[in-house]
C-alpha positions in Angstrom: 6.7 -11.6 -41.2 9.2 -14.3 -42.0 12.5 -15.1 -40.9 15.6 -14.0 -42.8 18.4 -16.1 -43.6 21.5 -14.0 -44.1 23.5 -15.3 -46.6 27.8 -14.5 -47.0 29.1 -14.8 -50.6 31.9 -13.7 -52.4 31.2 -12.4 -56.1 32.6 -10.2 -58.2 30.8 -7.2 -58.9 28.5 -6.7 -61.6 29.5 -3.4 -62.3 33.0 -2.8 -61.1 34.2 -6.4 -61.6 35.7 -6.6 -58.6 35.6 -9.1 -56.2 33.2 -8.2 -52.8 32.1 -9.9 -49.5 28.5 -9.3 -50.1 26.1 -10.6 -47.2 22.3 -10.6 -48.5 19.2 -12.1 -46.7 16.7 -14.9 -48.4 13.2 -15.5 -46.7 11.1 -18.6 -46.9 8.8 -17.2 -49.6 11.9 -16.1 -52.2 13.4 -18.1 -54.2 16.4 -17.2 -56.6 14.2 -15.4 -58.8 13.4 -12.7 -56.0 14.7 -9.3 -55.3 16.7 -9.4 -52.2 18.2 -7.1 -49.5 21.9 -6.8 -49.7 24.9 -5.2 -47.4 28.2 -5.6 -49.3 31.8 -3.6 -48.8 33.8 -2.4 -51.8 37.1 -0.8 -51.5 36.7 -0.2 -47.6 33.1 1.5 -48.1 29.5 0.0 -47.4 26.7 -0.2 -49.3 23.4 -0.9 -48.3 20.4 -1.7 -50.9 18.6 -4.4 -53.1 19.6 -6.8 -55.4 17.9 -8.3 -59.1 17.6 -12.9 -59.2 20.4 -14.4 -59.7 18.8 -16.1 -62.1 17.7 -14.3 -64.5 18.9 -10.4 -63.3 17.0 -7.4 -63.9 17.1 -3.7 -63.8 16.1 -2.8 -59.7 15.5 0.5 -60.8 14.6 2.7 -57.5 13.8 1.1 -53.8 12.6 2.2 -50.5 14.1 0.5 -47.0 12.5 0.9 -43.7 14.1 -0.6 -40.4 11.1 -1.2 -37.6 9.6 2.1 -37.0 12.3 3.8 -38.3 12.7 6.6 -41.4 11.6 5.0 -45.0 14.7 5.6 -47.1 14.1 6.4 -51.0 17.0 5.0 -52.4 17.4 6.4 -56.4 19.2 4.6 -58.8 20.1 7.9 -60.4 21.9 8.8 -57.8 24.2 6.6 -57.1 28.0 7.1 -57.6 29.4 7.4 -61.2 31.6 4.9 -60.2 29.2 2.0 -59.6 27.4 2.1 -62.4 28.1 0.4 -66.0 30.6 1.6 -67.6 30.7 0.9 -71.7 32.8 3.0 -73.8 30.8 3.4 -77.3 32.7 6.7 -78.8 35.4 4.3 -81.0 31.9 2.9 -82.5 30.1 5.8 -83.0 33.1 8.2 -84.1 34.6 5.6 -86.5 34.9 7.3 -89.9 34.7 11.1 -88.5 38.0 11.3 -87.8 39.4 14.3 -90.6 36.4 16.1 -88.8 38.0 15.4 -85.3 41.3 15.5 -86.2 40.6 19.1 -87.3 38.6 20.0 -84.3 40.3 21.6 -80.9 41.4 19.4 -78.2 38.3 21.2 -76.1 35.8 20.4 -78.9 37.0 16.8 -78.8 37.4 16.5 -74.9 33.4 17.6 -74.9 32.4 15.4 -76.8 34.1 12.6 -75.7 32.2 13.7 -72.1 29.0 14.0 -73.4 28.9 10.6 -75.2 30.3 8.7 -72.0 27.7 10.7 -70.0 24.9 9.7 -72.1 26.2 6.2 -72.6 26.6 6.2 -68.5 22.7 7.5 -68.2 21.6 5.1 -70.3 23.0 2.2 -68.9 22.2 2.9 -65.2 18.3 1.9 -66.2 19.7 -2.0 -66.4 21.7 -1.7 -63.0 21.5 -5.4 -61.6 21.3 -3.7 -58.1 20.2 -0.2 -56.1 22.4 1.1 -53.6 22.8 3.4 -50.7 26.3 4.6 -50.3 28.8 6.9 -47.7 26.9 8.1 -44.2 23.0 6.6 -45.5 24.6 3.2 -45.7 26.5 3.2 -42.7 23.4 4.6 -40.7 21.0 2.0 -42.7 23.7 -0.5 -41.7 24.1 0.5 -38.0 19.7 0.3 -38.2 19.7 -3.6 -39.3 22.1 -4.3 -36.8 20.0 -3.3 -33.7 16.7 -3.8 -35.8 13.8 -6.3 -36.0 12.3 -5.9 -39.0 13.5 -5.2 -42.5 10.6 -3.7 -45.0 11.5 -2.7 -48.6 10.1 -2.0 -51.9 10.9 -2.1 -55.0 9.3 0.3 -57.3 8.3 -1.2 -60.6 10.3 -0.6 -64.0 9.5 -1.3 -67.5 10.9 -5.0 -67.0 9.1 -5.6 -63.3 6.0 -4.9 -61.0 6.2 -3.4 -57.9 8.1 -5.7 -55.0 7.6 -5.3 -51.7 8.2 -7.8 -48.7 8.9 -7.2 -44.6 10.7 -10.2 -43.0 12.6 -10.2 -39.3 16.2 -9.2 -39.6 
């Protein structure tokens, strides 16, 4: 077990693009091409979870956090909120040319598909998420955990662009 170093920086979101207060802890044996913990607030809420290098960022894909003898949490990347993850309009590109067809098509017909191209774009790019979060009541309970905790344990499951991580350290 080694010691954490909690770090306080201000960035701005990598998928929002808003600015955050994010606090995230560093041991002795990472380095800024590490995976590490993370507590941040956006827009009043917290969120609790893992974080790609800063140096060269990668998918974190899904991740497990266990506070001392406490409950492993399995943290999916699928389900986080829509609104924290990448959002890319591609319709204008892929409809370019079709428009007599959707000019000619009902406002319901267009509305669907519209939905089902941001949803799919939306899927897809949740797979390249530079972090994993826990959101709402989980985060605030993960949260309230660290704070009274010892140790922090997590995991990173592996993705097509990483092994498995995994690392304990004293929180």
């Amino acid at each position: 077990m080694y010691p954490a170093q909690w770090e306080a920086i201000t960035v701005v979101d990598e998928l929002t693009g808003e600015q955050t207060f994010r606090v995230r802890a560093l041991s002795p044996m990472q380095t800024h091409n590490s995976f590490y913990p993370m507590v941040d607030m956006a827009n009043g809420h917290i969120r609790v979870g893992m974080h790609s290098p800063d140096e060269n960022p990668l998918p974190v894909g899904d991740i497990q956090l266990q506070i001392d003898n406490h409950y492993r949490f399995l943290i999916k990347q699928a389900d986080m909120p829509y609104y924290l993850q990448q959002q890319i309009d591609i319709t204008p590109r892929i409809l370019a040319g079709h428009g007599p067809y959707l000019n000619n098509s009902k406002r319901a017909q267009r509305d669907q598909l519209q939905l089902s191209f941001s949803t799919a774009t939306a899927k897809a790019l949740n797979t390249t998420s530079p972090y994993t979060v826990a959101t709402g009541n989980i985060a605030k309970h993960l949260f309230n955990l660290m704070l009274t905790g010892n140790f922090l344990e997590y995991k990173v499951f592996a993705t097509t662009q990483h092994d498995i991580w995994a690392l304990s350290f004293r929180c």
